[in-house]
C-alpha positions in Angstrom: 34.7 -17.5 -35.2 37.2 -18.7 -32.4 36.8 -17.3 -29.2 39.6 -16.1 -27.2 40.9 -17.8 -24.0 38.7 -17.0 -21.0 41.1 -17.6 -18.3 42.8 -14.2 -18.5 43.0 -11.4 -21.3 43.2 -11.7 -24.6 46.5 -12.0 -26.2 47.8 -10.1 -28.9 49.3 -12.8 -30.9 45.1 -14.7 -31.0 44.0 -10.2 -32.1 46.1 -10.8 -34.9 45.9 -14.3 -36.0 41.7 -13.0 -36.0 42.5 -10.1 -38.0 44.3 -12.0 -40.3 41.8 -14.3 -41.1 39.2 -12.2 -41.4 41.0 -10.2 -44.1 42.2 -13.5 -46.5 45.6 -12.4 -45.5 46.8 -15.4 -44.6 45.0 -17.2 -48.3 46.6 -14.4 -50.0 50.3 -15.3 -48.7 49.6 -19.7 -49.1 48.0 -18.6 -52.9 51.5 -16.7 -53.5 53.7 -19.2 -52.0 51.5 -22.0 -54.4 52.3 -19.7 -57.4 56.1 -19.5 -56.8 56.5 -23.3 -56.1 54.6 -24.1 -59.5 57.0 -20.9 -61.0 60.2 -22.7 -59.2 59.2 -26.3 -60.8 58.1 -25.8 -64.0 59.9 -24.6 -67.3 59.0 -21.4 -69.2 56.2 -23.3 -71.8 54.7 -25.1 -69.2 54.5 -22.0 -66.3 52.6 -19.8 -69.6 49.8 -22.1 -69.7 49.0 -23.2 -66.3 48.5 -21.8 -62.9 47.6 -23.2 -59.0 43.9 -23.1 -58.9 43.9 -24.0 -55.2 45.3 -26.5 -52.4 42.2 -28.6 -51.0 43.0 -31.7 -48.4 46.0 -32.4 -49.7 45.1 -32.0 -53.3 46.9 -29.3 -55.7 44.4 -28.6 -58.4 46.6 -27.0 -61.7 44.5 -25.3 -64.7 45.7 -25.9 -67.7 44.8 -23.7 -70.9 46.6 -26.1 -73.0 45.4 -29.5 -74.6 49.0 -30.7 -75.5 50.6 -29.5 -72.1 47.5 -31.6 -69.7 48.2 -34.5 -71.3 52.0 -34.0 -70.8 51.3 -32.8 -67.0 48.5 -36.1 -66.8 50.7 -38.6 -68.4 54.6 -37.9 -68.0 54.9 -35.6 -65.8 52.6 -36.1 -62.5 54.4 -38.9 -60.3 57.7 -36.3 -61.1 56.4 -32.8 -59.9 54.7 -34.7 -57.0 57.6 -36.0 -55.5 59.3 -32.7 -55.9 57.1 -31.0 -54.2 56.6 -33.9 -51.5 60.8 -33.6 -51.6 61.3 -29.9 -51.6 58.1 -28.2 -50.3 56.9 -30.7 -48.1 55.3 -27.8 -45.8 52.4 -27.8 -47.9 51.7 -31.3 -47.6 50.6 -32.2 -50.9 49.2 -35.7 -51.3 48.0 -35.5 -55.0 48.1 -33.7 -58.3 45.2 -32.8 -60.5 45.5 -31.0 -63.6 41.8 -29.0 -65.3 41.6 -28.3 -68.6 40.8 -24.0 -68.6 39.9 -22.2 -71.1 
């Protein structure tokens, strides 16, 4: 855990920022933010059978529950979606795309 500054009292803005991570607040709001950038990019038949898994160093990992659909996201569609989200959400620094097969 990260220990406040000792060179005076605590602030309130470090309370919170604690109290926040201690209750996945702040993984909740990223995990929703992921969800409505893969929701803003992608069309209806796509968005129905895939969803952001998670955001690791710089990798966006996107389960897919459909055979046809990965090998659309693998093969046509990956250097497209990356640049828009390099272009358009660049805030979440996003350096690659992998897409798992789900069931």
């Amino acid at each position: 855990m990260d220990r406040p500054p000792s060179d005076g009292p605590t602030s309130l803005g470090f309370l919170l920022d604690q109290v926040i991570r201690r209750r996945g607040i702040a993984e909740k709001s990223a995990q929703q933010a992921l969800n409505r950038m893969w929701a803003d990019l992608t069309e209806p038949r796509i968005r129905e059978r895939s969803f952001v898994r998670r955001l690791r160093d710089g990798v966006l990992e996107i389960g897919v529950r459909n055979g046809p659909v990965l090998e659309e996201l693998n093969g046509f569609r990956r250097h497209e979606l990356l640049e828009e989200i390099q272009t358009r959400y660049a805030e979440f620094q996003v350096r690659s795309l992998k897409f798992i097969r789900v069931r």
